[in-house]
C-alpha positions, 0 to 999 in steps of 0.5 A: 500500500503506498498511500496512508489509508484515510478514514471516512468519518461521515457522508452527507448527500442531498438528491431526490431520493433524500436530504442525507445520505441515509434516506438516499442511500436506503431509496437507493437500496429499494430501487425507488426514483423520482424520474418524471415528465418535465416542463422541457420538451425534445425536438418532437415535442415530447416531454422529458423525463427527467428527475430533480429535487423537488424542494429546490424550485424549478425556475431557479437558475442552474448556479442556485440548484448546485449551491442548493444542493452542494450546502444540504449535501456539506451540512450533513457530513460536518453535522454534530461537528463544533464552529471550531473544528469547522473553520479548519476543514478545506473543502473540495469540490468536484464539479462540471467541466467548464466547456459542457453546455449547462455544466457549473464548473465554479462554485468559489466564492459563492458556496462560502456564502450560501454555506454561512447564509443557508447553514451557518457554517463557516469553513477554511477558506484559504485551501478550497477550490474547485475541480471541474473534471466532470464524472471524475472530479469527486474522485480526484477531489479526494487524491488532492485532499490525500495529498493536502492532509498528508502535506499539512498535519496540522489539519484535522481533516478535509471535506470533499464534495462533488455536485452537478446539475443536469435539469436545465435547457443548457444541459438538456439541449447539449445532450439532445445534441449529442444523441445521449438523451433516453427518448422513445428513439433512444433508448441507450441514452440517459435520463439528466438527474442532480445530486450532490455528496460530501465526504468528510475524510479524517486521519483517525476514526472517530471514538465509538465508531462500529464500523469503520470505514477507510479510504485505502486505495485511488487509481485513475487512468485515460480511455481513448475510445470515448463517445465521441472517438472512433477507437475500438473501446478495449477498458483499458484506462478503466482497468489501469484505473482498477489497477492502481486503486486496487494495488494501493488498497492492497485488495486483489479484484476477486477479493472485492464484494461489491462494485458502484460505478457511474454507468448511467444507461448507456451502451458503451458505460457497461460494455467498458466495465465489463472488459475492465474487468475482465482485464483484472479479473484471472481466477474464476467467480460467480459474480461480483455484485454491481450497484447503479446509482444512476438506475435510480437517479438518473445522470448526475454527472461530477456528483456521481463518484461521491454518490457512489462511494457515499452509498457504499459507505451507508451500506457497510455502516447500516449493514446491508453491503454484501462485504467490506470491500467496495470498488468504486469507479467513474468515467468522465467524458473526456476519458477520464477514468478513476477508481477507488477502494472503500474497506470496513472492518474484516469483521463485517458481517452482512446482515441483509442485501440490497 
């Protein structure tokens, strides 16, 4: 393991399945959504289906939704914590890239207000930016946090967030455009979501904790045959991505229990997963189960990887995970490939599955 282990002290995630990350994570777990025909219309004039977080108003602009949902999304993973022990925790976000149409990719300075305003939290400043990698950018949030509290002992520890938006015109005609939107002459396209997580990463558990949960292993890795290439797709910067993650975790990929990727309905998402895999993958097993947040969510774009590991880590603390040991992985439009390694306690045993 070549990296100091991290530990998952809390989650918070704000969707429309739920305000925190237990409500979410057990819509999740019962397959349930929110997917509904909005007020926006395809080329034909059908309406879209879309899903989004009804407590947030329609008609608000695409800046607001993000701070909206980013500020519940913090406020549940730093709850119970001191206004002393706030102030000295940077926050990291990952969010869209800055040349998607309807994508935020900013949310600096603006989110320290709205978080100060909506929910009286006042962070480390100094520290916190953005990361507009799109469905890579949570992932790559917690690489640079890592990186920051190995750098910096003195922090007691960093929250990393991940928020994204796909539920205005901008976004919805950019995917109407590319030919990823579901519509009835579509149907390997995608329905647009929202959502937001927020993990708080620590050096140590925190006391009375039953289950454990540690950050042990990040990977990442490019894939030439995106969407919009015409290189055949062999995994290969998925399973480079798997690789890392897993050699870091110390786990090999037939010891994992569980997967959560990012694949959101589209063709291309699952045949990639399956020939990573099949790449790392040498002894022979039955199957490792696969969890697809987006089959309940939608699309949610920069906010997918936190989601997934968030629900990962309310399985395992909640006990319905079926082991200790989830690889997580996302995969950004640019061929951007990451990977991560979420363990509990070896003493985990499941008491009920998804």
């Amino acid at each position: 393991m070549s990296a100091t282990p991290l530990y998952v002290a809390a989650a918070g995630m704000a969707c429309p399945l739920g305000l925190s990350a237990e409500s979410a994570g057990a819509a999740l777990r019962a397959r349930m959504n929110r997917f509904k025909r909005s007020r926006y219309h395809d080329n034909d004039g059908a309406p879209i289906v879309l899903s989004e977080l009804s407590t947030l108003a329609p008609e608000l602009r695409r800046e607001e939704r993000v701070l909206g949902l980013l500020g519940m999304a913090v406020a549940g993973a730093v709850r119970g914590l001191e206004e002393a022990e706030l102030a000295h925790l940077p926050l990291l976000v990952g969010t869209a890239p800055t040349e998607r149409p309807g994508g935020v990719s900013e949310v600096f300075p603006r989110a320290f207000e709205h978080l100060q305003q909506a929910h009286g939290l006042r962070l480390e400043g100094t520290l916190s930016h953005s990361l507009a990698l799109g469905n890579t950018a949570g992932l790559r949030a917690l690489a640079e946090a890592r990186l920051l509290l190995s750098r910096r002992p003195r922090l007691p520890g960093c929250l990393v967030a991940a928020v994204d938006t796909f539920t205005n015109a901008s976004s919805l005609d950019g995917l109407l455009r590319q030919g990823r939107l579901l519509r009835p002459d579509n149907s390997d396209g995608v329905i647009p979501g929202e959502a937001a997580a927020c993990i708080l990463l620590t050096r140590r558990p925190l006391r009375g904790d039953a289950c454990p949960l540690w950050l042990t292993g990040l990977g990442f890795g490019h894939e030439r045959a995106t969407l919009q290439s015409d290189e055949p797709l062999r995994g290969l910067g998925l399973a480079q991505a798997y690789r890392e993650a897993l050699a870091e975790g110390g786990v090999a990929v037939a010891e994992v229990d569980f997967r959560v990727a990012d694949a959101s309905g589209e063709g291309h998402g699952f045949k990639e997963i399956s020939l990573a895999l099949s790449r790392l993958l040498h002894t022979r097993r039955e199957s490792t189960p696969l969890w697809l947040p987006a089959e309940s969510l939608g699309e949610t774009g920069a906010a997918a990887g936190l989601v997934a590991l968030a629900w990962a880590a309310v399985a395992m603390r909640h006990g319905y995970a079926p082991g200790p040991r989830a690889l997580i992985s996302t995969a950004d439009g640019a061929g951007g490939r990451a990977a991560a390694v979420l363990r509990g306690p070896d003493t985990y045993t499941p008491r009920g599955m998804p």
